[in-house]
Structure formats: C-alpha cells, structure tokens
Backbone bond lengths (Angstrom), bond angles and torsions (degrees), N, CA, C in turn:
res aa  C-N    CA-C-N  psi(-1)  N-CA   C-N-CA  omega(-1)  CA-C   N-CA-C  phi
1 X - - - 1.465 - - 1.512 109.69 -
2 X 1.483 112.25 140.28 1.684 108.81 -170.80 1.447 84.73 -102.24
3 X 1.030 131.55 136.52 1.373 167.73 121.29 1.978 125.74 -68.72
4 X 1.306 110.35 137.38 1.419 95.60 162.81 1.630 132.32 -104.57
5 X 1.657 90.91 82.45 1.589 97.09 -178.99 1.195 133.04 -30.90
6 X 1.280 114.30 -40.67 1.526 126.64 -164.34 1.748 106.66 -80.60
7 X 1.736 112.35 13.66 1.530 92.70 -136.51 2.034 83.79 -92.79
8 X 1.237 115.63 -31.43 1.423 103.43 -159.67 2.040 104.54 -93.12
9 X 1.480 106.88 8.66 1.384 118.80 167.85 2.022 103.21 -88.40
10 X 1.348 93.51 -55.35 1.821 85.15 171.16 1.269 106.55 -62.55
11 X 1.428 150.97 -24.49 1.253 138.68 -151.56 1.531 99.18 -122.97
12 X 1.064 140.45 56.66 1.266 126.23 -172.17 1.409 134.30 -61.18
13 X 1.799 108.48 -9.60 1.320 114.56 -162.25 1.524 90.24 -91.29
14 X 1.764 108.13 -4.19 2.426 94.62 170.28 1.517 86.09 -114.96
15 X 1.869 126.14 58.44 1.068 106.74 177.52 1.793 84.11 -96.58
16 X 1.192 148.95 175.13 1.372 159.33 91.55 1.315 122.90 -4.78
17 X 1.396 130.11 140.22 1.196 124.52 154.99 1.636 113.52 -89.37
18 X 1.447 122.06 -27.33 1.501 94.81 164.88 1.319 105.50 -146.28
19 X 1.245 129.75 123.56 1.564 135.03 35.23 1.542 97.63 -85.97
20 X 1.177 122.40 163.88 1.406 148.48 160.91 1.454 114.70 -44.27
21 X 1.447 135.02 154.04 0.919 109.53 138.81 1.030 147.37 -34.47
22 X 1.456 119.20 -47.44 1.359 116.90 -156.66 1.405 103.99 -99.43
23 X 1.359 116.35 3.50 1.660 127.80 -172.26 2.237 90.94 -85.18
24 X 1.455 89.77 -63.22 1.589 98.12 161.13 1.547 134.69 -31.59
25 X 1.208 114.69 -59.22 1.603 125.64 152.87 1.191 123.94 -43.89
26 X 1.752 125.22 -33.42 1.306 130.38 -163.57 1.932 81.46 -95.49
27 X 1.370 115.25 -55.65 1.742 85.68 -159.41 1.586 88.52 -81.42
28 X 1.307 149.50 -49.64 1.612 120.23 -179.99 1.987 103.89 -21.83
29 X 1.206 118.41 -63.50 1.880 119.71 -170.62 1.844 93.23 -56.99
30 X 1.172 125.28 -35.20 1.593 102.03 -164.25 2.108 99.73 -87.95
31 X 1.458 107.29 -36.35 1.346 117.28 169.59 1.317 98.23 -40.41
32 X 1.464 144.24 -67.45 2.001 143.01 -111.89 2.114 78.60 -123.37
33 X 1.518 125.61 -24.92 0.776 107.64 166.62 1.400 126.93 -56.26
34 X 1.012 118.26 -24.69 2.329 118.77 -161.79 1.754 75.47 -116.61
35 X 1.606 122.78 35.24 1.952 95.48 146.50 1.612 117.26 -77.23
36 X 1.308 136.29 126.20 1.009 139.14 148.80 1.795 127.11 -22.32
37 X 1.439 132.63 137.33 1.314 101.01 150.11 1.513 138.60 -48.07
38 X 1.298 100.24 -31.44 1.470 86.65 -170.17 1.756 115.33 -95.41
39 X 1.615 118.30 30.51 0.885 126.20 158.55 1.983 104.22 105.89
40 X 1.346 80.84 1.61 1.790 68.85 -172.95 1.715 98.96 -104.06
41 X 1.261 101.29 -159.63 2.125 111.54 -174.61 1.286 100.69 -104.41
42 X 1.483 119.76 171.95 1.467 123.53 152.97 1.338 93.58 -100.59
43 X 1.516 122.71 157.51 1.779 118.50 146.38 1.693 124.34 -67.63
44 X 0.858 88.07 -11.01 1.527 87.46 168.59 1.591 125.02 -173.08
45 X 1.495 143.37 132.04 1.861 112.69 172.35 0.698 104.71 -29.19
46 X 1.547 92.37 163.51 1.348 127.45 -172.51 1.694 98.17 -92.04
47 X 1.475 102.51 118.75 1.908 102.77 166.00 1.343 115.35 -79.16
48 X 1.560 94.64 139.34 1.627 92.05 -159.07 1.554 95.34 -75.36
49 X 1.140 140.16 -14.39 1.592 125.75 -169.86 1.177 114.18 -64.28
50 X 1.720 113.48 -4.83 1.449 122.88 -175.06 1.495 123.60 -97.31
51 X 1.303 135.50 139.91 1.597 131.53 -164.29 1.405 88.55 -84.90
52 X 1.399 130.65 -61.78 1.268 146.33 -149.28 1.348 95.81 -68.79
53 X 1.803 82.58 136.95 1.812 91.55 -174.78 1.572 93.61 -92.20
54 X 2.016 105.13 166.08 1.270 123.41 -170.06 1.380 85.89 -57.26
55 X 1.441 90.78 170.99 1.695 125.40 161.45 1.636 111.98 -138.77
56 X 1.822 115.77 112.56 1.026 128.56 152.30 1.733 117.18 -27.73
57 X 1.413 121.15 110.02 1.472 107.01 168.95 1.500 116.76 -128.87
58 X 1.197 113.17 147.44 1.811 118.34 -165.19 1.811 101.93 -66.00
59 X 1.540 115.18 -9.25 1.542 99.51 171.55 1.573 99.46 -65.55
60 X 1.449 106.90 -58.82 1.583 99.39 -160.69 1.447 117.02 -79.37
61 X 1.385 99.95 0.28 1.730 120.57 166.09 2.589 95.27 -43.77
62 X 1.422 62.57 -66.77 1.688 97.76 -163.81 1.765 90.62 -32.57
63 X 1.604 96.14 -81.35 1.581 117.58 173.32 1.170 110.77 -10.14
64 X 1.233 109.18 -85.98 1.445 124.34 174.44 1.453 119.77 -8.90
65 X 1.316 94.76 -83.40 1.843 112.50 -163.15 1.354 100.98 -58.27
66 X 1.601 119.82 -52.69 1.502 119.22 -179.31 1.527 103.78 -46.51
67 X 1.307 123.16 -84.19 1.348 115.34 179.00 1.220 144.91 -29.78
68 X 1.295 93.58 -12.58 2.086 102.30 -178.06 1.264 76.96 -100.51
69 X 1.250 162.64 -61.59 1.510 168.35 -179.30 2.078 93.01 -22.51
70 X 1.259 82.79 -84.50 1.876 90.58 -179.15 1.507 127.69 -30.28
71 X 1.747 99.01 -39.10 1.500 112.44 -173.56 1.580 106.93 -89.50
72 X 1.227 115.13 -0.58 1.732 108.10 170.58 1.817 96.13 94.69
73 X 1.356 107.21 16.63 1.820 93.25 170.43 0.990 112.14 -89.04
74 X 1.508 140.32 132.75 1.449 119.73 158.75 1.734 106.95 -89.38
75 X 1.156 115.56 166.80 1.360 123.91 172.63 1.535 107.39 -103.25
76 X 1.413 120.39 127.29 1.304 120.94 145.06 1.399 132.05 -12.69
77 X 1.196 128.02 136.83 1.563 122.21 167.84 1.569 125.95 -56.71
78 X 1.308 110.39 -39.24 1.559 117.33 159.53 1.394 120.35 -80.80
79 X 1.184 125.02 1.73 1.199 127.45 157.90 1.554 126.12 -87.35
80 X 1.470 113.51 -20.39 1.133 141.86 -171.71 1.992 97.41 -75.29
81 X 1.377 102.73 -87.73 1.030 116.91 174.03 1.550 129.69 -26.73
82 X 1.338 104.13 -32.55 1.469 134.57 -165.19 1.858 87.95 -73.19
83 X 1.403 98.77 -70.16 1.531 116.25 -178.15 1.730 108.25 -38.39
84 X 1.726 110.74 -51.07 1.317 120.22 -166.75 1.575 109.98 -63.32
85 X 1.263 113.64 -31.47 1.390 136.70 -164.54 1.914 86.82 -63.64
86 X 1.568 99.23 -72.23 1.621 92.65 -166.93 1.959 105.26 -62.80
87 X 0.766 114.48 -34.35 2.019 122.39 179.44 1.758 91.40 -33.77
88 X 1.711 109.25 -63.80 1.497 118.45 -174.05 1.574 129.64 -80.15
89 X 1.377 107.65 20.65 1.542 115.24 174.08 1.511 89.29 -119.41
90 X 1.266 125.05 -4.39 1.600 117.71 170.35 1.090 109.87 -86.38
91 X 1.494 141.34 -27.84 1.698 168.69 120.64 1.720 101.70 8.15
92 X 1.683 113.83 96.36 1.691 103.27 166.92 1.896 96.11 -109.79
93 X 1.975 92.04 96.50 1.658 94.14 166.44 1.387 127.38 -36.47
94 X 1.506 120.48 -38.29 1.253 144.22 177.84 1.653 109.04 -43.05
95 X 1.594 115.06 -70.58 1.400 127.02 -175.82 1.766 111.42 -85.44
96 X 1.391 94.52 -18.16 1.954 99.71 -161.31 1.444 119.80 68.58
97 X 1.541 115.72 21.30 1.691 114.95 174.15 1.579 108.76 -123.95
98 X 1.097 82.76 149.71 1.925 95.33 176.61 1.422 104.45 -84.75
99 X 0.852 95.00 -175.50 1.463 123.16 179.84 1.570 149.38 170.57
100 X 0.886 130.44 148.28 1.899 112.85 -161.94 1.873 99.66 -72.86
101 X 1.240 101.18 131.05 1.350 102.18 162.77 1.859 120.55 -23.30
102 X 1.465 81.25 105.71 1.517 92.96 162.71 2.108 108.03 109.37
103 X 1.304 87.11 -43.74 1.629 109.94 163.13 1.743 131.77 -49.89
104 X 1.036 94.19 165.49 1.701 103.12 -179.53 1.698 99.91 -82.66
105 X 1.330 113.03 163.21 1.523 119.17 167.70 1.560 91.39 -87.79
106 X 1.391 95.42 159.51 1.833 115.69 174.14 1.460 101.70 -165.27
107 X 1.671 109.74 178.73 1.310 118.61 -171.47 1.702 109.48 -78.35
108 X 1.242 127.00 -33.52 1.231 130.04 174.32 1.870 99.51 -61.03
109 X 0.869 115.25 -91.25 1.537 121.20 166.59 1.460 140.00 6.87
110 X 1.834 89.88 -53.71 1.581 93.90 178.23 1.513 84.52 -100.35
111 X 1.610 149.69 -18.71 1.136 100.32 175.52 1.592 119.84 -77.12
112 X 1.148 123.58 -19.15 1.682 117.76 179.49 1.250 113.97 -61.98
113 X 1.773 112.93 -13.25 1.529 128.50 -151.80 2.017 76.48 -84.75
114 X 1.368 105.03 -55.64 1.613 94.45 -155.28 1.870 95.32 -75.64
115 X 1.226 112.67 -17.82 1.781 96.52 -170.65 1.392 90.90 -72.28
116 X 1.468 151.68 -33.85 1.213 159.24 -163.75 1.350 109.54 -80.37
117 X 1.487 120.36 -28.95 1.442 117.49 162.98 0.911 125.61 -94.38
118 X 1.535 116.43 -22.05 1.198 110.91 169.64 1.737 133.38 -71.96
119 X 1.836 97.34 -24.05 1.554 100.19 175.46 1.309 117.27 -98.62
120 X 1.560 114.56 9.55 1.536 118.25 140.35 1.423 134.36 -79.29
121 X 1.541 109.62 -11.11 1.205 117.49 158.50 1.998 95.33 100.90
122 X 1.004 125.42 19.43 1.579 124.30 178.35 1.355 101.67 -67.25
123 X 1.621 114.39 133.97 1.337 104.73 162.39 1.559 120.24 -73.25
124 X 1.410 96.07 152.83 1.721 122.08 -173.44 1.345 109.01 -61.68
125 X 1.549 133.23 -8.46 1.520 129.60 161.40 1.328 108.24 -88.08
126 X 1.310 129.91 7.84 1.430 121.07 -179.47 1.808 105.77 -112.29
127 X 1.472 100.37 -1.57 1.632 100.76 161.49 1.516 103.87 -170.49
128 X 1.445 111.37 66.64 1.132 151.92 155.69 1.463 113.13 -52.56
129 X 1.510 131.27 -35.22 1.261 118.55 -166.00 1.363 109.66 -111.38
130 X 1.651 106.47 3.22 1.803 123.01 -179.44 1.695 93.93 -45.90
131 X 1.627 100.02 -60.41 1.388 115.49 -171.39 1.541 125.18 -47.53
132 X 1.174 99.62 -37.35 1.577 104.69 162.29 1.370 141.36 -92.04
133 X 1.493 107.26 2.91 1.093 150.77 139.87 1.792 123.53 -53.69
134 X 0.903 113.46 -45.82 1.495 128.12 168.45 1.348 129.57 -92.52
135 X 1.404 103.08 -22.61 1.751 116.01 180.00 2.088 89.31 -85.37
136 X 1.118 116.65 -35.40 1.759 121.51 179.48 1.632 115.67 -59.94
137 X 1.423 100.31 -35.14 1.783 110.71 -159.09 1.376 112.10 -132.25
138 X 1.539 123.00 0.04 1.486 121.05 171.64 1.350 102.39 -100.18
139 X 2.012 109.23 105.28 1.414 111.91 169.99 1.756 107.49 -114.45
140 X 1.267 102.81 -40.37 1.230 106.33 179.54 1.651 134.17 -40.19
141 X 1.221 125.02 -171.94 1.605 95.27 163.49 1.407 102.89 -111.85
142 X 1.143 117.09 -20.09 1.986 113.80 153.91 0.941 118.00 -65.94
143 X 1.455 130.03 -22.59 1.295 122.66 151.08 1.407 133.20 -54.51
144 X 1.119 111.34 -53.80 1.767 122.52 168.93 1.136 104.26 -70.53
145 X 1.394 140.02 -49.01 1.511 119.46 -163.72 1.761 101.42 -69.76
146 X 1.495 134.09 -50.76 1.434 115.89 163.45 1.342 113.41 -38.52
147 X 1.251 137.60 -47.24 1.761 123.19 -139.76 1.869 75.08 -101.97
148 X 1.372 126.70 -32.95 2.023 108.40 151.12 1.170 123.11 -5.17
149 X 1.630 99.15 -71.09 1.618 112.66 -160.27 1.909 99.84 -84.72
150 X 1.348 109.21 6.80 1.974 98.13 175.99 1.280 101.31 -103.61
151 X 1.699 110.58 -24.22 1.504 96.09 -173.29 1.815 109.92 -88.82
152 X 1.315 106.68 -7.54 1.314 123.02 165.10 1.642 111.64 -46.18
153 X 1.289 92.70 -69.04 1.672 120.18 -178.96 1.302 101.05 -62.58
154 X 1.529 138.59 -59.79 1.274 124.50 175.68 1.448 122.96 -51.78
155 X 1.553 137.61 -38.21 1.398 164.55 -143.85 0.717 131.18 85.70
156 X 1.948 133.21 112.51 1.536 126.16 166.14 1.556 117.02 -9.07
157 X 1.114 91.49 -63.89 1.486 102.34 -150.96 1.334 120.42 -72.65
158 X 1.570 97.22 -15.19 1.657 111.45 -177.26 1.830 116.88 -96.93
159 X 1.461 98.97 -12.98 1.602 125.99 -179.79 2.009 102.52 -29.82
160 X 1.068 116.84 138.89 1.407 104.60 -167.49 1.616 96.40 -114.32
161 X 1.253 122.69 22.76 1.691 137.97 168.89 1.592 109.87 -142.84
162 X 1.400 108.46 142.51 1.717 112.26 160.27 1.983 112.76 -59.72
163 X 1.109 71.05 165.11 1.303 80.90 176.06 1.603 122.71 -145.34
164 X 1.053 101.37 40.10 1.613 130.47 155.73 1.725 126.64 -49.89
165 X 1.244 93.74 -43.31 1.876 95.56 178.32 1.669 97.56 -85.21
166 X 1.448 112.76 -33.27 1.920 107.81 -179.11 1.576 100.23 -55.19
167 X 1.279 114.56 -56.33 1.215 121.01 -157.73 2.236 97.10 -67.82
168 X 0.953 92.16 -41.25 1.997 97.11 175.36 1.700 97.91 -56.36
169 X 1.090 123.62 -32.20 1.749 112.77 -167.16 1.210 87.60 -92.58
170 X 1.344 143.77 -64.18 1.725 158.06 -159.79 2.100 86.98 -31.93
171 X 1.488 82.34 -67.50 1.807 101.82 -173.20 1.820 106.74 -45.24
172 X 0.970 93.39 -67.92 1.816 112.70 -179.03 1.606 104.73 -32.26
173 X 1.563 104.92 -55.51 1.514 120.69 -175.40 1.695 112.42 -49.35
174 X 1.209 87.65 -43.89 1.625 94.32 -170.33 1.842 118.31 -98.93
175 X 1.122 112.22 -2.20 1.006 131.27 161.19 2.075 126.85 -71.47
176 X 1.790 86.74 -21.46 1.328 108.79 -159.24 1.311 121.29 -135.29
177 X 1.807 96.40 21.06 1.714 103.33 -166.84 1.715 125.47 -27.05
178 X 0.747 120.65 125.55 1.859 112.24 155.92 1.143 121.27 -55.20
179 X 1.468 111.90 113.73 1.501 125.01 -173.42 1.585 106.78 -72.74
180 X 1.227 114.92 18.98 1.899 118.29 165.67 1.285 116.84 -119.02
181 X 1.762 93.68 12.48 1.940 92.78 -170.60 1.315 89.87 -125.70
182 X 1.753 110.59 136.56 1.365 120.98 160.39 1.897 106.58 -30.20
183 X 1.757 94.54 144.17 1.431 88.27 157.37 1.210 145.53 -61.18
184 X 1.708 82.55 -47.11 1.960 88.17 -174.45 1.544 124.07 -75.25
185 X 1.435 93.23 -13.90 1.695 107.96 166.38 1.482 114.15 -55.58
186 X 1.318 122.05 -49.72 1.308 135.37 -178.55 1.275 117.57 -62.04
187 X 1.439 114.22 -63.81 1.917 137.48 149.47 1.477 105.22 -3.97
188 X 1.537 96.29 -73.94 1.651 116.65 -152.34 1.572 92.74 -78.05
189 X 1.566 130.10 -33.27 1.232 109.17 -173.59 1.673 121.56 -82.79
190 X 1.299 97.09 -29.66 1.404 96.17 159.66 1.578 145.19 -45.42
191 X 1.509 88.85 -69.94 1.602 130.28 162.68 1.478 105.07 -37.26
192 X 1.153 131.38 -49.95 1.723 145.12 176.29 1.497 97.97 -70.26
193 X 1.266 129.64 -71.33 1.232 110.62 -166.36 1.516 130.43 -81.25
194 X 1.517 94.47 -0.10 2.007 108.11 151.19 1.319 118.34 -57.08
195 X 1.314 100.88 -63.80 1.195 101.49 -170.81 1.218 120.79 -80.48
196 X 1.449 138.46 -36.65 1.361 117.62 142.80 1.544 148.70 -40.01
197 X 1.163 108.76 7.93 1.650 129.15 161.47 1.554 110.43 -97.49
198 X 1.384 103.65 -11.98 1.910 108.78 -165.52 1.296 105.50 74.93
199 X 1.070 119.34 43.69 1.684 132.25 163.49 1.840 109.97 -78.25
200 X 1.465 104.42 130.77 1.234 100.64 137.74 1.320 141.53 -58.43
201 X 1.201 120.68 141.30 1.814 105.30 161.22 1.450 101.84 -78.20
202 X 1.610 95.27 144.25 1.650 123.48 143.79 1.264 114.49 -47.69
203 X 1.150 116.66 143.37 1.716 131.18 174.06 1.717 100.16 -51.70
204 X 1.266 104.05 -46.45 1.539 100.17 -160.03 1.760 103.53 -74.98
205 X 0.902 110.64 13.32 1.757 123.14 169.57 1.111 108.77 -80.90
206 X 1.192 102.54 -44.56 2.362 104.85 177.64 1.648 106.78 -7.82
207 X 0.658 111.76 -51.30 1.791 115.48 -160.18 1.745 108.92 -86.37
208 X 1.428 100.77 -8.85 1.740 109.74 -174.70 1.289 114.01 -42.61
209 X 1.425 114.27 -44.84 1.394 105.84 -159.12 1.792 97.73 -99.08
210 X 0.979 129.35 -35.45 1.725 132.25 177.09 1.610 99.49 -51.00
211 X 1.044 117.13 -44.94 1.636 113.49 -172.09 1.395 82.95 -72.50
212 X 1.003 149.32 -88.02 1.765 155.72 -146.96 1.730 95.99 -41.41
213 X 1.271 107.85 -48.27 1.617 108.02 -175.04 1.892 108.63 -53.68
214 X 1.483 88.32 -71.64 1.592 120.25 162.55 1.403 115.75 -6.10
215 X 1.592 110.18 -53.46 1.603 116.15 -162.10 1.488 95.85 -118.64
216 X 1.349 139.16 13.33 1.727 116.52 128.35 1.046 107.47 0.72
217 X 1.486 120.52 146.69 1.560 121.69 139.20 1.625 107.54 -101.77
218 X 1.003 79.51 -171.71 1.786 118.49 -178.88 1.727 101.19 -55.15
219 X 1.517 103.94 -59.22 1.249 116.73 -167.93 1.454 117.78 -83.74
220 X 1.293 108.89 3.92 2.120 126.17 168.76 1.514 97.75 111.84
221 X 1.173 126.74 -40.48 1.454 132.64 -164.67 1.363 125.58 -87.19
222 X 1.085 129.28 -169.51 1.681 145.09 173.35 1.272 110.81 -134.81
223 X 1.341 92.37 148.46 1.478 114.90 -177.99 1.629 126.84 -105.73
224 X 1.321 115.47 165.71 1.707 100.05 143.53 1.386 134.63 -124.19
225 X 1.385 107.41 34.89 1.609 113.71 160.79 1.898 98.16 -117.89
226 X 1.658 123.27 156.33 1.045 108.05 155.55 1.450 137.34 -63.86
227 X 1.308 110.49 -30.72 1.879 110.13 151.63 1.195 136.71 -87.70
228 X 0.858 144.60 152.08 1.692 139.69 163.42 1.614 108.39 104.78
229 X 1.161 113.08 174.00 1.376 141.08 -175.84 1.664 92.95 -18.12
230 X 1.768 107.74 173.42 1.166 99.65 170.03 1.628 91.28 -126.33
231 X 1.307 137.95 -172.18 1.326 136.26 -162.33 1.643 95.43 -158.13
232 X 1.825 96.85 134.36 1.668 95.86 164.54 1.386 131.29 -71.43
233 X 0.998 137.50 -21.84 1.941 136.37 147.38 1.844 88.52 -30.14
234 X 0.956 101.24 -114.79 1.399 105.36 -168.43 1.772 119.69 -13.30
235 X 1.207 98.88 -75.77 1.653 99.81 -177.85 1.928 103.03 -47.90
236 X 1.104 112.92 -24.35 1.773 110.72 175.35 1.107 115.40 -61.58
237 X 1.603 115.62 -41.24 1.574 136.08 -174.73 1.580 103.24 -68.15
238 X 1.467 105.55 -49.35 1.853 105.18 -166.45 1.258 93.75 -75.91
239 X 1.447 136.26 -50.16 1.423 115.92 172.85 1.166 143.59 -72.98
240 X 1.576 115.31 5.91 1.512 125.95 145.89 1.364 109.11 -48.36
241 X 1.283 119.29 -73.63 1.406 136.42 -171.94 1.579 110.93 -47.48
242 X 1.276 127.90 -42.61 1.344 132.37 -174.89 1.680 96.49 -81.48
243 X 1.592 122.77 -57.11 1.413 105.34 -178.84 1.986 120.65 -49.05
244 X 1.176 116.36 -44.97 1.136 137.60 130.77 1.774 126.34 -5.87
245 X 1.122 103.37 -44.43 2.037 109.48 -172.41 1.744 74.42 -110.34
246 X 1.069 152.32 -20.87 1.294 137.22 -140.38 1.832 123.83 46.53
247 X 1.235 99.31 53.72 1.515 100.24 -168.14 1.712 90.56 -116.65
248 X 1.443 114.42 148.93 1.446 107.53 178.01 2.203 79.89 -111.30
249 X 1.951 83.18 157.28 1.865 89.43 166.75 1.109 116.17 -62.01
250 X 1.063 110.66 -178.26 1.204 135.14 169.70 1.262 149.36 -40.27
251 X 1.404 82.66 -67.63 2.009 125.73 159.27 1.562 110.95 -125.69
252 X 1.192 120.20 82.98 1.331 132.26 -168.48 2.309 99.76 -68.46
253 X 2.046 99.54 -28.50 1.359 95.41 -169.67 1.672 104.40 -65.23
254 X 1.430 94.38 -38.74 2.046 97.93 -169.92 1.195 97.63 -72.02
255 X 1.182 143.37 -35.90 1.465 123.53 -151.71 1.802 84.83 -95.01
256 X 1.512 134.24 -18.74 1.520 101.68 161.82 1.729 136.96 -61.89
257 X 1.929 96.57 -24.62 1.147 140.29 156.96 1.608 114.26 -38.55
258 X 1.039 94.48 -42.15 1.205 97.26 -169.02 1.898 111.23 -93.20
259 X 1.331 107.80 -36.71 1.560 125.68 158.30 1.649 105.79 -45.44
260 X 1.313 108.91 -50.65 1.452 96.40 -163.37 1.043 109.89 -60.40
261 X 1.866 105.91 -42.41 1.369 122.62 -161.24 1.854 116.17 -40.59
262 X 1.840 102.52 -28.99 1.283 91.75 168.70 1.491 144.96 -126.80
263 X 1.738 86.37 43.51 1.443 115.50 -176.67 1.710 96.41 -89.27
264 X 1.558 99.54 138.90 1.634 130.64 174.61 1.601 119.96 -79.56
265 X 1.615 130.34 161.14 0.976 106.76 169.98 1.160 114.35 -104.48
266 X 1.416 119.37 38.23 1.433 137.74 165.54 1.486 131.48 -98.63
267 X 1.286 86.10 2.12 1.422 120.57 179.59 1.611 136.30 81.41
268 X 1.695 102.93 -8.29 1.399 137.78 171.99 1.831 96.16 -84.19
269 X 1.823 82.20 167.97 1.670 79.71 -159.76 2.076 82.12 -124.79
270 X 1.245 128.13 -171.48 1.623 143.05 -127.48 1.635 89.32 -138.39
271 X 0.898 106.75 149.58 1.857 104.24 161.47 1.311 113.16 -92.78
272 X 1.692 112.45 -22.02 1.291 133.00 -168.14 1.899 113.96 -158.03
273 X 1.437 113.14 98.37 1.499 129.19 167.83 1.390 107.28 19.76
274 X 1.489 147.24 99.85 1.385 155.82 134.68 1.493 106.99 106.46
275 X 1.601 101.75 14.46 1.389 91.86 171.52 1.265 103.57 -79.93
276 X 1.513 108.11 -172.33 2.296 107.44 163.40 1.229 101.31 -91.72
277 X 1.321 80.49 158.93 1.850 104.47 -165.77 1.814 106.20 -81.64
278 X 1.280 94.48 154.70 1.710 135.55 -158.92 1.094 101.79 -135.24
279 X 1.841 99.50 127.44 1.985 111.08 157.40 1.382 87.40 -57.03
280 X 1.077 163.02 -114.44 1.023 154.79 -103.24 1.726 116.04 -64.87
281 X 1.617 108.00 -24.30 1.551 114.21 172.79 1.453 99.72 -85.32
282 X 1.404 126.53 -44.72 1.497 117.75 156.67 1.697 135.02 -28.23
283 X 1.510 101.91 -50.10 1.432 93.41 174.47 1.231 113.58 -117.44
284 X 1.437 129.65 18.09 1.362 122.07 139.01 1.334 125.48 -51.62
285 X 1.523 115.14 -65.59 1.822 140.44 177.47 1.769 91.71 -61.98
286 X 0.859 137.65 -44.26 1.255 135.21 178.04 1.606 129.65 -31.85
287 X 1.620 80.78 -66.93 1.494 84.60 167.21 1.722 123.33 -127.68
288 X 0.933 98.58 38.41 2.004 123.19 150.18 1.363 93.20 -70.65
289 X 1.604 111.01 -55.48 1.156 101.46 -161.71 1.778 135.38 -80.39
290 X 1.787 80.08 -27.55 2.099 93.30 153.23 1.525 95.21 -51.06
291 X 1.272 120.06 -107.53 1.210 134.21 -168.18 1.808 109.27 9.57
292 X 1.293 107.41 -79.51 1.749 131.29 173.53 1.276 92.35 -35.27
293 X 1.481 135.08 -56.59 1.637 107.36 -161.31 1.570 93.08 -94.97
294 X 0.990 120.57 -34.76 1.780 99.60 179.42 1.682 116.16 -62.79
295 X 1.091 134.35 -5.91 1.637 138.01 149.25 1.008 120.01 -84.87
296 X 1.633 130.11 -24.37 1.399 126.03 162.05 1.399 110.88 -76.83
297 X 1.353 118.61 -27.88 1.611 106.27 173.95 1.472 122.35 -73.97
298 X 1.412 91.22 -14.50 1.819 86.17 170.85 1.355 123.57 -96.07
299 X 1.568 140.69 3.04 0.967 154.05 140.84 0.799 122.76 -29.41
C-alpha cells in the first residue's frame, strides 16, 4: 500500500506529541504491511507454526483505514477504492448485513461494515439496507451502542429510522448498571453512545464523568472488573466518552504509560502488555492516543 510516509515529518505542525514521529512511521510500515491482495488487512502476521494461510477480515479492514486516518496518512485514491472493493464483497444486498468473509451477517459486523464504508467514502445506496438491517436486530445495549458508532459514521441526521427505542435501552442500561461491571466502563459506554447520536444527557448522568475520573487506575487506564489489571477495550470506551464531554483524565502521564506499555518492537501495538501485536491493539492505542494530544493541545 502507497502511503505518504514522509508526510507528518514534512508537516510537523500535524506532528503528535506522543508517539513520535518516527514511532508513527514504524507502526503505519507494520499496519500497510498485513494489506491483503485483495485490498483488505490481516489481524495479525501470519505465525509461521501455522499451515493455514491468512484471511483478510473487514474487522481489521475497519482497523486499518481508521488508524492510518489518526496517524496523519492519507491513502491514495486507488488505494482507497481498492480497500472499498473488499468492504463491499463483505455486503449481503439480500439481508443488508456484513460480515467477515465466509461468515454470517450480525449486529457487530454490519456496524463496522458501514463505519468501514463509510470512511472509505462508498456511497450510502450501495449499502443502503445495512441500515435496515440494524434498526431490525439491534436490541441489546451492545447491540445499539455498536450500530451508535455506524449511524454515527453514516450521519445522525441522515439515519433513515428514529432512534427512540436505542436511546430507551442506552437510558435503561445506565439506570441499571451491572453490579459485576466496572463503573466507569458502564458510564463511559453509555455516555459515548448518547452522545454520538446527538443525544442529550439524562439528569441522572450528572455524576458520569466524576465516576470515569474516580476509577483511573494506578496503571493510567480502565478496566472491566473492579479489581485487577486495566485493559485497552475499556480504557478506549471511557475515553470516547471523556473526548466526547471534553474532559481530559486525570493522569494523562500514566495512561500514556500505559499506551506504551502495549506498544511492540515491531512497531504494532498489543491488545494486552507483551502479547504480539493486533490491528485491533493498533487502532485501539492509536487513537487513545489522537484523542490525548488533541485535549492536551487545547489546554
């Protein structure tokens, strides 16, 4: 994949303060390394102890493109297209759901399916029925808060259903936390997928962001148990919600601390401390880490 490497070293004023440039350059080369021919990602190399060849999948499809987005790459126009091409063989016109090559459509699925077409720029009549697809089968509140972030990506305003019953479960959810789930996990997931619909908060939100501050850890991040480790899923979720309220953390130094903690020297980053690196640990840490300097630059 051609990329313009050189672009955030000539441009320094969209350089980042953390990762580095040249930390940036190294995972853009390990990211554009696992493109597929046929335009899509792997989730991860291929380990050689394995016979079975990779498989391109529309999660790290997704991963991918966002993350070169975050780091200041643009993609080529034939590179673009290339990408869109595999996004729309994941596309069953028939049902209106995506799905990973070879797989069933589901609610997780088609929404990454439309954030993935949409930040390739596909027009909205060429997966037009995703949407009605998701307004049919998103009941859950993990259900709605993913198909959140598609109608995000598609446009509020352009959404071709209300979203009155999302917003009734969103409410319900948080009204009714699970006493086995971190708070701020709950807080932040809510709180994020309100306001990414152009939701008001509920009164009974007042406290959203103090609990989110509150339950930092030690180690910069959030979790989803109240003891133990903290995990990047989660800390991604609470800092949606805070970039979102415009609130910076707490300890902005540990929780970079904590980013690094699961960067590779391959230049890809971990979902979890010394494992091997993942599109998905890629564009988690990716853009934690946009986020972090675009609130420190406004300080």
């Amino acid at each position: 994949m051609r990329v313009a490497i050189a672009f955030v070293l000539l441009c320094p004023s969209l350089a980042f303060s953390q990762p580095t440039a040249a930390q940036k350059k190294e995972t853009v080369k390990w990211i554009t390394a696992l493109e597929a021919p046929d335009g899509g990602f792997y989730l991860a190399p291929q380990d050689p102890k394995l016979d079975a060849a990779p498989r391109p999948m529309l999660r790290a499809t997704n991963g991918a493109v966002r993350a070169l987005k975050y780091l200041g790459f643009p993609m080529l126009k034939g590179e673009r297209e290339k990408h869109a091409a595999f996004v729309l063989k994941c596309y069953d016109p028939k049902t209106g759901g995506f799905a990973e090559p070879g797989g069933k459509p589901d609610v997780t699925m088609t929404s990454i399916g439309v954030m993935a077409a949409a930040e390739l720029g596909i027009p909205h009549a060429q997966y037009a029925k995703a949407m009605d697809y998701l307004k049919e089968n998103a009941k859950t509140f993990e259900e709605v808060r993913i198909g959140a972030a598609a109608v995000e990506a598609w446009g509020v305003k352009d959404c071709p259903f209300k979203l009155d019953e999302w917003v009734k479960v969103a409410t319900g959810f948080a009204a009714e936390p699970n006493p086995k789930e971190d708070p701020a996990r709950g807080a932040g997931s809510a709180v994020a997928m309100l306001l990414r619909l152009g939701q008001e908060l509920p009164l009974n939100f007042a406290l959203a962001q103090p609990i989110i501050a509150a339950r930092q850890r030690k180690d910069g991040g959030w979790g989803k148990e109240e003891e133990g480790m903290s995990d990047i899923e989660t800390t991604y979720r609470v800092m949606r919600a805070l970039m979102l309220l415009k609130e910076k953390p707490k300890d902005t130094k540990k929780l970079r601390e904590f980013i690094d903690s699961h960067r590779n020297k391959d230049g890809g980053y971990a979902t979890k401390p010394g494992d091997p690196s993942s599109m998905s640990g890629a564009y988690y840490c990716v853009i934690v880490s946009k986020w972090l300097d675009d609130m420190e630059a406004k300080k």
